[in-house]
TORRO-218659 format. One line per field, with one value per atom (N, C-alpha, C, CB): residue in one letter; x, y, z. Coordinates in Angstrom, 1 decimal, padded with zeros to 4 digits. Glycine has a CB too. Layout:
BEGIN
r <- [A|...];
px <- [X|...];
py <- [Y|...];
pz <- [Z|...];
//
This chain:
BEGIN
r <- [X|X|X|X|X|X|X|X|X|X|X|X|X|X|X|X|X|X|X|X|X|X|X|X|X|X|X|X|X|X|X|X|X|X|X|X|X|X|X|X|X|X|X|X|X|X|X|X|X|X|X|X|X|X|X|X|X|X|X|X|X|X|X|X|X|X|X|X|X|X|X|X|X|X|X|X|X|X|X|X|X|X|X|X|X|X|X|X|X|X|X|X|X|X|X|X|X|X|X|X|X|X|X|X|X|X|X|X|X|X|X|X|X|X|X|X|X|X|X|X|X|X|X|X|X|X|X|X|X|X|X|X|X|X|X|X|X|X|X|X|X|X|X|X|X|X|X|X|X|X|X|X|X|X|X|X|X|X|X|X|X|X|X|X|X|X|X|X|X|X|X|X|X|X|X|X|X|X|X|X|X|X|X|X|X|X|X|X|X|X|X|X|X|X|X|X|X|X|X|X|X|X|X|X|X|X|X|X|X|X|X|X|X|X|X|X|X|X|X|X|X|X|X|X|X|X|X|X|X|X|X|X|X|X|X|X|X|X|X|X|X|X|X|X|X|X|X|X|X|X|X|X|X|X|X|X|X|X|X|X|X|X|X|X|X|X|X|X|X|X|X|X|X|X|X|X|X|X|X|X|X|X|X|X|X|X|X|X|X|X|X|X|X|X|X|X|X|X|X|X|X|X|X|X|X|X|X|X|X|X|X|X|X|X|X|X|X|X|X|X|X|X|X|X|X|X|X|X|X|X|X|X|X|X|X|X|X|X|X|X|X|X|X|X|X|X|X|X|X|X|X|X|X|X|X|X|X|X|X|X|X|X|X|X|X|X|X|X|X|X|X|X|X|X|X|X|X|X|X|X|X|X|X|X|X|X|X|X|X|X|X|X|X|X|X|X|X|X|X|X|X|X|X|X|X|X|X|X|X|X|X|X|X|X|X|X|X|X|X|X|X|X|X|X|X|X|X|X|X|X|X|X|X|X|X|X|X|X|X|X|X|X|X|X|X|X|X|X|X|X|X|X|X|X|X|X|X|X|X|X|X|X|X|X|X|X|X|X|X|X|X|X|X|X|X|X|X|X|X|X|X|X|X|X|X|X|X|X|X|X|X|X|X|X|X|X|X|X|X|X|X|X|X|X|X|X|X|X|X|X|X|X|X|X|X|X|X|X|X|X|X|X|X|X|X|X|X|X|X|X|X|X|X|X|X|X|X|X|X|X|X|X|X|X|X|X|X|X|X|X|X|X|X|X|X|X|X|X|X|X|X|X|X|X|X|X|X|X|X|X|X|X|X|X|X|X|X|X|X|X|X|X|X|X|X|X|X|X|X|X|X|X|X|X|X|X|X|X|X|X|X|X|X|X|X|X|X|X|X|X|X|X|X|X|X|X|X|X|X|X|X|X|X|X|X|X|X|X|X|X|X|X|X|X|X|X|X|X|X|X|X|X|X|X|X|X|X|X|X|X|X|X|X|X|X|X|X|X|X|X|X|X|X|X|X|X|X|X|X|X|X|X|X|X|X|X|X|X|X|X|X|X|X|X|X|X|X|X|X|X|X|X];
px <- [000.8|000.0|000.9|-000.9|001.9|002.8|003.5|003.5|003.9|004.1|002.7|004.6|001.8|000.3|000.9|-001.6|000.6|000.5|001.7|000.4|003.2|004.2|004.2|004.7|003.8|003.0|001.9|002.1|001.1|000.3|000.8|-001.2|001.4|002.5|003.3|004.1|003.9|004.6|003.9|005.8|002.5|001.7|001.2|000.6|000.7|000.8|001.3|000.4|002.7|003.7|004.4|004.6|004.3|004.8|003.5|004.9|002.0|001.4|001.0|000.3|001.8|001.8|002.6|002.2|003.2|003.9|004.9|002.7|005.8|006.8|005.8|007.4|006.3|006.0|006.1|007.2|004.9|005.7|006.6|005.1|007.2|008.6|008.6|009.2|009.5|009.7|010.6|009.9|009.9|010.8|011.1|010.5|012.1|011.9|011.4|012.4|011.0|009.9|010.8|008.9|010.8|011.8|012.0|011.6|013.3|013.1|013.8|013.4|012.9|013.2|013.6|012.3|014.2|014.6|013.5|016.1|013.1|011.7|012.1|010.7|011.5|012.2|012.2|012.1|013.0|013.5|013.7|014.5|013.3|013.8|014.5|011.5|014.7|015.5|013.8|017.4|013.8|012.5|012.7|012.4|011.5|011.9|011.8|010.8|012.8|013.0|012.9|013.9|011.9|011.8|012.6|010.8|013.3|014.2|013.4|016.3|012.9|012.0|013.3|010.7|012.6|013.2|014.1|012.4|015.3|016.3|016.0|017.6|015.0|014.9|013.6|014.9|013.7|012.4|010.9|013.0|010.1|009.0|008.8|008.2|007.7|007.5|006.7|006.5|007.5|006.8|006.4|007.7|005.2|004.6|004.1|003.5|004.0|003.6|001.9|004.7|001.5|-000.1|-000.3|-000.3|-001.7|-002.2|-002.3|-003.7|-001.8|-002.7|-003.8|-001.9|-005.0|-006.2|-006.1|-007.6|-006.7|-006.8|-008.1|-006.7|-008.6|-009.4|-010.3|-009.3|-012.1|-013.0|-013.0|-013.8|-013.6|-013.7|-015.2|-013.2|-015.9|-016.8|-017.8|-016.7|-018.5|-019.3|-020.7|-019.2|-020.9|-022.3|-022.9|-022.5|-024.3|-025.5|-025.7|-027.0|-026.4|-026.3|-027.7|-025.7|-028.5|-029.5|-029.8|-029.6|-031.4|-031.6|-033.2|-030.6|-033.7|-035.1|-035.7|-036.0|-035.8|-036.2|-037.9|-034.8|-038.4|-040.0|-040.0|-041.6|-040.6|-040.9|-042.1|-040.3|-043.2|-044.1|-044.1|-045.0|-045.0|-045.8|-047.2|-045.3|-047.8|-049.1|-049.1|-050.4|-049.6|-049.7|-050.8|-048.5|-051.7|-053.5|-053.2|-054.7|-052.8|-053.2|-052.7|-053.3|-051.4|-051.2|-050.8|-050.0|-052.4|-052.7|-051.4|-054.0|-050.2|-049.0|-049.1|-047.6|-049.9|-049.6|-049.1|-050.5|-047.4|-046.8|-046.3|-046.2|-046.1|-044.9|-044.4|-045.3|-043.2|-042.4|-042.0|-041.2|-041.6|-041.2|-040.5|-042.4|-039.0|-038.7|-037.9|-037.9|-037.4|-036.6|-036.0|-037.0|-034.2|-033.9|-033.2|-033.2|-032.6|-032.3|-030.9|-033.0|-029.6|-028.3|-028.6|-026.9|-029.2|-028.9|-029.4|-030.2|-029.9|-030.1|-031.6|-029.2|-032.5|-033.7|-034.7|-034.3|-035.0|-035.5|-037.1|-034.8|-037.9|-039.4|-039.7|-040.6|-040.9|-041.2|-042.4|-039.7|-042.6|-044.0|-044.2|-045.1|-044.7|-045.0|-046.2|-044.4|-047.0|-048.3|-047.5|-049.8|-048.9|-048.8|-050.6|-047.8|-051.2|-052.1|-052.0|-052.2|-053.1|-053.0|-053.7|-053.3|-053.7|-054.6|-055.9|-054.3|-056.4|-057.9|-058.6|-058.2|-057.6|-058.0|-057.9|-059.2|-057.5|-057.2|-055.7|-057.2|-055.5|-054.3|-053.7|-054.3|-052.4|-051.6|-051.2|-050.4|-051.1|-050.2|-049.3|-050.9|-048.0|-046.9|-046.2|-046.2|-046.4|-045.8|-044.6|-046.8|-043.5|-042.7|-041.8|-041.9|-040.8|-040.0|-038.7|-041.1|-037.7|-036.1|-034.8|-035.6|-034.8|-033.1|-032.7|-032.8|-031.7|-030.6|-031.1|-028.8|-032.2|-032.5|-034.0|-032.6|-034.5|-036.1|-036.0|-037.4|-035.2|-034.9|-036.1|-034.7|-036.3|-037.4|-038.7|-037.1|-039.6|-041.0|-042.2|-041.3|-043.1|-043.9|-045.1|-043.8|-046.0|-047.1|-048.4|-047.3|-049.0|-049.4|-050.8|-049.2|-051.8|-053.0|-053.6|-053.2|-054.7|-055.7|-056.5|-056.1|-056.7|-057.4|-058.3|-056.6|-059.9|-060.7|-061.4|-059.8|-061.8|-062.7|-061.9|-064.0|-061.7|-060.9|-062.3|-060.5|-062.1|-063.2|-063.0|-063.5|-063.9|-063.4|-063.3|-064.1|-061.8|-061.4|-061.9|-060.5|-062.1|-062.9|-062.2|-064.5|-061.8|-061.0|-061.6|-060.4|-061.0|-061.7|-061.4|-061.6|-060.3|-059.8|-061.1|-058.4|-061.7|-062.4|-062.1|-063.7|-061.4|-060.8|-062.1|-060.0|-061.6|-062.7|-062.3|-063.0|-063.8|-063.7|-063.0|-065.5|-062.4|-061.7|-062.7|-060.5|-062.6|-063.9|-063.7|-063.6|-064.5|-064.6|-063.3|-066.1|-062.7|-062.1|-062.6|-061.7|-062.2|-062.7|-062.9|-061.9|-062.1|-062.1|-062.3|-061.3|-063.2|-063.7|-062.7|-064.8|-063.3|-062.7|-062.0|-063.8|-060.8|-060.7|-061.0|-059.7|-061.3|-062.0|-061.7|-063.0|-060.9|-060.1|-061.5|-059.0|-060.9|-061.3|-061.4|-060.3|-062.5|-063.1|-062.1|-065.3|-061.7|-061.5|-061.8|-061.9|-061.6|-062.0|-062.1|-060.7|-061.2|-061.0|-061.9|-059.3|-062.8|-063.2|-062.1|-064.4|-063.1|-062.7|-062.2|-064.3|-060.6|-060.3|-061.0|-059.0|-061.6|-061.9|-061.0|-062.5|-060.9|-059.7|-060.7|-059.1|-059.8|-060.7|-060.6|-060.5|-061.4|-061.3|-060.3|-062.4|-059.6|-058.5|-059.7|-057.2|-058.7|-059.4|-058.7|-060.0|-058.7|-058.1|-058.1|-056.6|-058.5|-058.6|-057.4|-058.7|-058.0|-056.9|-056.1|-057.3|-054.8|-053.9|-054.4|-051.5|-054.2|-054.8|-053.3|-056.4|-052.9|-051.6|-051.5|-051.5|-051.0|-051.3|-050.7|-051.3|-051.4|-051.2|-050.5|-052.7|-049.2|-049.8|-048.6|-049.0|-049.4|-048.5|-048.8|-048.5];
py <- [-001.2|000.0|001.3|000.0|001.1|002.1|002.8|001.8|001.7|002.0|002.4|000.7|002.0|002.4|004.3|001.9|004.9|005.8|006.6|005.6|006.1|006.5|007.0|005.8|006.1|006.2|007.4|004.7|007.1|008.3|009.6|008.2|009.5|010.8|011.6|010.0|010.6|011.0|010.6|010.4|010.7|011.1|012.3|010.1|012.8|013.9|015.1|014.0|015.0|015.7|016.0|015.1|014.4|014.6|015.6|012.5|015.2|015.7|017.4|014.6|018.4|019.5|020.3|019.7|019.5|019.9|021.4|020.3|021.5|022.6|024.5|022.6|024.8|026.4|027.0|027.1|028.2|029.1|029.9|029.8|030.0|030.7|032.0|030.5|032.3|033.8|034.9|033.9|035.5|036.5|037.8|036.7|038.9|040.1|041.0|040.3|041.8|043.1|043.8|044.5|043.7|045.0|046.2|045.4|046.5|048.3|048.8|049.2|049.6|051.0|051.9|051.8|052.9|054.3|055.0|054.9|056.1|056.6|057.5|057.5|057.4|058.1|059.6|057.7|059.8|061.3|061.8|061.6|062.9|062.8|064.9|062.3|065.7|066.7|067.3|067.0|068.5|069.2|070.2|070.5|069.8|070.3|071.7|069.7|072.2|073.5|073.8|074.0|074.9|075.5|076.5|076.0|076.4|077.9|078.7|077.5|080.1|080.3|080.6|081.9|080.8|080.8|082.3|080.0|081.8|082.6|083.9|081.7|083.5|084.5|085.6|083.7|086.4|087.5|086.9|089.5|087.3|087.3|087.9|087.5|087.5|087.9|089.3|086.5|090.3|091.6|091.6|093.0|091.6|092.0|093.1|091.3|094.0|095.3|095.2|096.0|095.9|096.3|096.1|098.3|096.0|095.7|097.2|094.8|097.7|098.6|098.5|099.9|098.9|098.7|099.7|098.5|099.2|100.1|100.7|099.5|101.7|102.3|101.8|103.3|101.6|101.5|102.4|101.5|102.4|103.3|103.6|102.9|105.0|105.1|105.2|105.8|104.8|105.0|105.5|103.9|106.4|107.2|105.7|108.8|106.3|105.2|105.3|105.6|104.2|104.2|104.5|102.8|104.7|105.0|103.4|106.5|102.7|101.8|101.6|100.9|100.9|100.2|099.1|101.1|098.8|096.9|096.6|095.4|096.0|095.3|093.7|096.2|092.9|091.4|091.4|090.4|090.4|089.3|088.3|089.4|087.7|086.3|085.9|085.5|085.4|085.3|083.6|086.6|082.9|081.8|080.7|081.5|081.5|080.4|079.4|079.4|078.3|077.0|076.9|076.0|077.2|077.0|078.4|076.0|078.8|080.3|081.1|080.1|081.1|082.3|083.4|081.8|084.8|085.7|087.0|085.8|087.4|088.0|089.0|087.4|090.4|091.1|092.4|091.4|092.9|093.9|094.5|093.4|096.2|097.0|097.8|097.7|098.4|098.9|100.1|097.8|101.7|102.2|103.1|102.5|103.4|104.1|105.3|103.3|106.6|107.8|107.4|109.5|109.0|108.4|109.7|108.3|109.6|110.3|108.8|112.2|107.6|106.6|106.5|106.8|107.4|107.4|106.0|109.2|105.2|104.2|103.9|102.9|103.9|103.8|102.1|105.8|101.9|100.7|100.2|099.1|099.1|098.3|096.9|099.0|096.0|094.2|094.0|093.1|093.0|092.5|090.9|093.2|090.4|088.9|088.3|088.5|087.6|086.9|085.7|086.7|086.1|085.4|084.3|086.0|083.3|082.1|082.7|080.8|083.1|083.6|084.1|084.2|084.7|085.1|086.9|084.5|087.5|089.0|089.1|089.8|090.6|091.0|091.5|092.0|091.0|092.4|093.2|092.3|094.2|095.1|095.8|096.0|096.1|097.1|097.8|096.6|099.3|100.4|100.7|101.7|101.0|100.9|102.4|099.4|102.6|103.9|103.5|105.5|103.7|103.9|104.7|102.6|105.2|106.2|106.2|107.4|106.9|106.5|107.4|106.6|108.3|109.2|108.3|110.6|107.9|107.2|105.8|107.4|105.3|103.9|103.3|103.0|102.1|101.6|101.5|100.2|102.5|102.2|102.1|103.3|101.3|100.4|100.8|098.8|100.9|100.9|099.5|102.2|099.1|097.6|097.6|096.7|097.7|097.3|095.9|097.8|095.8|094.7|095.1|093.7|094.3|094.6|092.9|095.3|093.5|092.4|091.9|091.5|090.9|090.0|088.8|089.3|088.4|087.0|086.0|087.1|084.9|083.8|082.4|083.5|081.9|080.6|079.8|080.1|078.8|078.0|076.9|078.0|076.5|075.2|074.8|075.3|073.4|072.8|072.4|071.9|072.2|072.1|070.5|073.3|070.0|068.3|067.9|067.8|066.8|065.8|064.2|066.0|063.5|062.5|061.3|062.1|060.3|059.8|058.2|060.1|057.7|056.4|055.3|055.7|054.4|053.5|052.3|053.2|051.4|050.4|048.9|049.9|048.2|047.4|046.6|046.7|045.5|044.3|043.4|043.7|043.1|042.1|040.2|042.5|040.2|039.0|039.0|038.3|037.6|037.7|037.6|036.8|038.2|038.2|036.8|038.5|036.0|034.9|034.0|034.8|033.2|032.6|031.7|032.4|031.6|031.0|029.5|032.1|028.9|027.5|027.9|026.3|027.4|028.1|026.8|028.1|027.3|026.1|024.8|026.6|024.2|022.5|023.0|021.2|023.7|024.0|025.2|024.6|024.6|025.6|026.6|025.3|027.9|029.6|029.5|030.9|029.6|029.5|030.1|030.0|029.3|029.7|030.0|028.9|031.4|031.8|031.7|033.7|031.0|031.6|032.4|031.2|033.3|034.5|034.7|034.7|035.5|035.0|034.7|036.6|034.0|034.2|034.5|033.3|036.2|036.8|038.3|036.2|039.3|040.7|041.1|041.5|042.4|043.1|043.4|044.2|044.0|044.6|046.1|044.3|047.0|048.2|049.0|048.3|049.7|050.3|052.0|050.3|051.9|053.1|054.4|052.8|055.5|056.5|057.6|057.1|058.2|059.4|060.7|058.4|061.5|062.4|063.8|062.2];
pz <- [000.0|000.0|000.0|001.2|001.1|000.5|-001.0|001.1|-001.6|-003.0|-003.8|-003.6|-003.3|-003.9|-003.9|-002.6|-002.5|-002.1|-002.7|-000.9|-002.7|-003.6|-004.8|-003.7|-005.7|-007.2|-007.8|-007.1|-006.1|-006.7|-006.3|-006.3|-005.6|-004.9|-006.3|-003.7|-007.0|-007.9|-009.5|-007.7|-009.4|-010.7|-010.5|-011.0|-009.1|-009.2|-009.1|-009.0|-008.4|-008.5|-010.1|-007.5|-010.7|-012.6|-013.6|-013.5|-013.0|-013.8|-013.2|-014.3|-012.4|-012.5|-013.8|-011.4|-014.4|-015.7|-015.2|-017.0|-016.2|-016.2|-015.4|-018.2|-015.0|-014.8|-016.1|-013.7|-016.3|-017.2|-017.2|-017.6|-018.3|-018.4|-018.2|-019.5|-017.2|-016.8|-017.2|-015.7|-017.9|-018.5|-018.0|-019.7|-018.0|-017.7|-018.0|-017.6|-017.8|-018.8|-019.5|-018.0|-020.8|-021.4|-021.1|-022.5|-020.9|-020.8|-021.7|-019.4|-022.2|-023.3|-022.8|-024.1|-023.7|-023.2|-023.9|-023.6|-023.5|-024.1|-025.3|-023.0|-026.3|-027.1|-027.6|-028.0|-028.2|-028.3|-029.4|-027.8|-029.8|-031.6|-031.4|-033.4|-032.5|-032.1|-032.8|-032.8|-032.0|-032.0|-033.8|-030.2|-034.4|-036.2|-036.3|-037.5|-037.2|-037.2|-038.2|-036.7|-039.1|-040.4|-040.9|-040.4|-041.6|-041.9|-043.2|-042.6|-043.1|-044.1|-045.6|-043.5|-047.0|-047.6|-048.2|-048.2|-048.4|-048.6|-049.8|-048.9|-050.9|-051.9|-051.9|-053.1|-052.1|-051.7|-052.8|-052.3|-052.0|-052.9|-054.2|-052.2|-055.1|-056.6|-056.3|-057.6|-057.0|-057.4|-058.7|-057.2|-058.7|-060.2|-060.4|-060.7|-061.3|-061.5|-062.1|-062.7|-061.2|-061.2|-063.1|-060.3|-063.2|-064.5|-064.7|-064.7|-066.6|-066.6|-067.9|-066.6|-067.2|-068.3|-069.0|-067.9|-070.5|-071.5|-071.2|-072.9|-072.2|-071.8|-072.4|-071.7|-072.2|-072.7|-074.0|-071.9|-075.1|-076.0|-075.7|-077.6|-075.7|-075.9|-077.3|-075.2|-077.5|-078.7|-078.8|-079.3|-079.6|-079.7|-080.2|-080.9|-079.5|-079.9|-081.3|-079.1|-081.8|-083.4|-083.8|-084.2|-084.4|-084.7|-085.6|-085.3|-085.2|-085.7|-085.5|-085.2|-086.8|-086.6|-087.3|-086.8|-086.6|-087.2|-086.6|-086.1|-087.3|-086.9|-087.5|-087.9|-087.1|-087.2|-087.0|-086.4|-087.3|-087.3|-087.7|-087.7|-086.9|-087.0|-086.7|-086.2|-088.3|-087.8|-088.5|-088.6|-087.8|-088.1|-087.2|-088.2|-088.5|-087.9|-087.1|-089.3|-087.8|-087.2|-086.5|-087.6|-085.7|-084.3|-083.3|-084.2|-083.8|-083.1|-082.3|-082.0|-083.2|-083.2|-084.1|-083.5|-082.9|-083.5|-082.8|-084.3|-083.1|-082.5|-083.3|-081.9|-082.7|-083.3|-082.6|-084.7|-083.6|-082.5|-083.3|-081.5|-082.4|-083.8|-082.9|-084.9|-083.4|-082.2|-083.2|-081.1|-082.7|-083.2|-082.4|-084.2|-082.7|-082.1|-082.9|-081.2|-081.6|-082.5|-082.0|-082.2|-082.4|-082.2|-080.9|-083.7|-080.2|-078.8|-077.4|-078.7|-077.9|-077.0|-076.6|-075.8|-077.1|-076.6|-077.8|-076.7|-076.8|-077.6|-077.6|-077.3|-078.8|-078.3|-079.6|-078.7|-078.8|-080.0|-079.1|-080.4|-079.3|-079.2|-079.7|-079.9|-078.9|-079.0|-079.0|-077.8|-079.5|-079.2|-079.5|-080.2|-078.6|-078.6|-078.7|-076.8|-079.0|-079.1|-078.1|-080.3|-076.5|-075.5|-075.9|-074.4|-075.0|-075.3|-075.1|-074.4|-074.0|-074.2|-075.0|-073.6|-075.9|-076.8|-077.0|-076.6|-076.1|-076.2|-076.9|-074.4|-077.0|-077.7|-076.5|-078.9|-076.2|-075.4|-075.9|-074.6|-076.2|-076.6|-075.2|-077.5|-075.9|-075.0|-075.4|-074.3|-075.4|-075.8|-074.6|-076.0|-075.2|-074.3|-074.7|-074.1|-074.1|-074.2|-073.2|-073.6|-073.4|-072.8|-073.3|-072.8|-072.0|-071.6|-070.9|-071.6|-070.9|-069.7|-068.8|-069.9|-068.6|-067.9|-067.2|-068.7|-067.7|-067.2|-067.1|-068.3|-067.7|-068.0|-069.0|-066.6|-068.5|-069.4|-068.6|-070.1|-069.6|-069.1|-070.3|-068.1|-069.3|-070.3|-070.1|-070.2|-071.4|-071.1|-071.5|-071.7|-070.9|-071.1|-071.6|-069.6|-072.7|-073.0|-073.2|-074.0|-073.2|-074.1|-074.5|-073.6|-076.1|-076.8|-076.8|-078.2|-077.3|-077.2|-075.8|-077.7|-075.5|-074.5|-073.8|-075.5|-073.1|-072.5|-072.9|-070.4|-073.7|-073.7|-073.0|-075.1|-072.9|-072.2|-073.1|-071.2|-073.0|-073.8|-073.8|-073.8|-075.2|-075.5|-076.5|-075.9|-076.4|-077.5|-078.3|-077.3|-079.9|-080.6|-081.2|-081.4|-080.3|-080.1|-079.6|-078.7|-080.3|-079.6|-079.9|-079.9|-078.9|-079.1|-079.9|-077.6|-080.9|-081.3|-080.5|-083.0|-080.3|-079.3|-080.4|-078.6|-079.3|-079.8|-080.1|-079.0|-081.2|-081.8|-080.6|-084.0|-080.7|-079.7|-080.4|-079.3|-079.4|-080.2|-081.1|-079.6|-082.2|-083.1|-083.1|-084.2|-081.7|-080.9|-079.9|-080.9|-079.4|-078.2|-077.4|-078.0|-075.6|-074.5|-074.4|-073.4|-073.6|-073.5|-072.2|-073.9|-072.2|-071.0|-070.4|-071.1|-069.0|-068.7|-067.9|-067.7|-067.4|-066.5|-065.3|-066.5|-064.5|-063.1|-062.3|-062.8|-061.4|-060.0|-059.4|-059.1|-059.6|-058.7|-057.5|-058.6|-056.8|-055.2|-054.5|-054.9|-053.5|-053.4|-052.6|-053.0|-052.3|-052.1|-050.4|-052.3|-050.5|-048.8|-047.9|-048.3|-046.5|-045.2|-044.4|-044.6|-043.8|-042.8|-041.3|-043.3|-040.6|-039.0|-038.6|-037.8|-037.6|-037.1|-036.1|-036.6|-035.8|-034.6|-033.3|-034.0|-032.0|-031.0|-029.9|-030.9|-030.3|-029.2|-029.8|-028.8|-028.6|-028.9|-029.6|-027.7|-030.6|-031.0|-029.9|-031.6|-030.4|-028.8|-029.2|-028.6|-027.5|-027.4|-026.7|-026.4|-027.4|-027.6|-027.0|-029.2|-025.6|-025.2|-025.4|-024.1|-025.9|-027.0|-025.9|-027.9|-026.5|-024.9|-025.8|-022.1|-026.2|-026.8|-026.3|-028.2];
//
């Protein structure tokens, strides 16, 4: 029995296995580096000499007069403008346009460099109410019949009702 006791003495003394290995903690020196130093640069900065601008040329106003239209029925455009000027800048003329309702605008206008531009605004005629003269025409039935599919063997699913209250969700705003 002794050797029993021996045996097991030294199975468990063998099966504690080796210790972990012990090492020392490294030491560093903390590091250090030389603090950075900028030296600014040795050559002077760029002088450039200011712009010099030419001069605008001035020019007298030119004396000019031009008019356009447009009348064109079928896709009720009818516009025009007429404008003329003297050689001192005083400009007068006049536009009409053909609104959809059916009135004319007209606008007499006038501009200088003293009033600027001002307008005088008319209408000529009635405002009507618009009525198209589009009337879409109906599309003809199909020339073949509808197609007609095969009704169900099965009848139409039964769902049960639950059995149990809705939940009531307390509101509080």
């Amino acid at each position: 029995m002794k050797i029993f006791i021996v045996a097991a003495l030294v199975t468990v003394v063998a099966s504690q296995g080796y210790p972990k290995p012990q090492y020392p903690k490294p030491q560093y020196p903390a590091p250090s580096y030389p603090a950075p130093a900028y030296n600014a640069p040795a050559y002077p900065a760029p002088a450039y000499p200011s712009p010099a601008y030419a001069k605008t040329p001035e020019y007298a106003p030119m004396p000019y007069s031009f008019n356009w239209a447009v009348k064109d029925d079928p896709s009720y455009n009818d516009y025009a403008h007429q404008e003329t000027a003297d050689d001192k800048g005083y400009v007068t003329g006049s536009y009409r346009t053909l609104l959809p309702d059916g009135r004319t605008q007209i606008v007499d206008y006038k501009a200088d460099d003293y009033t600027g531009y001002v307008a005088d605004v008319k209408y000529e005629g009635e405002a009507k109410e618009y009525k198209p003269a589009y009337k879409p025409a109906g599309y003809p039935s199909p020339a073949y019949p509808s197609p007609s599919y095969p009704s169900s063997s099965y009848p139409a699913p039964k769902y049960p009702s639950p059995a149990y209250p809705a939940p009531k969700y307390p509101t509080k705003y």
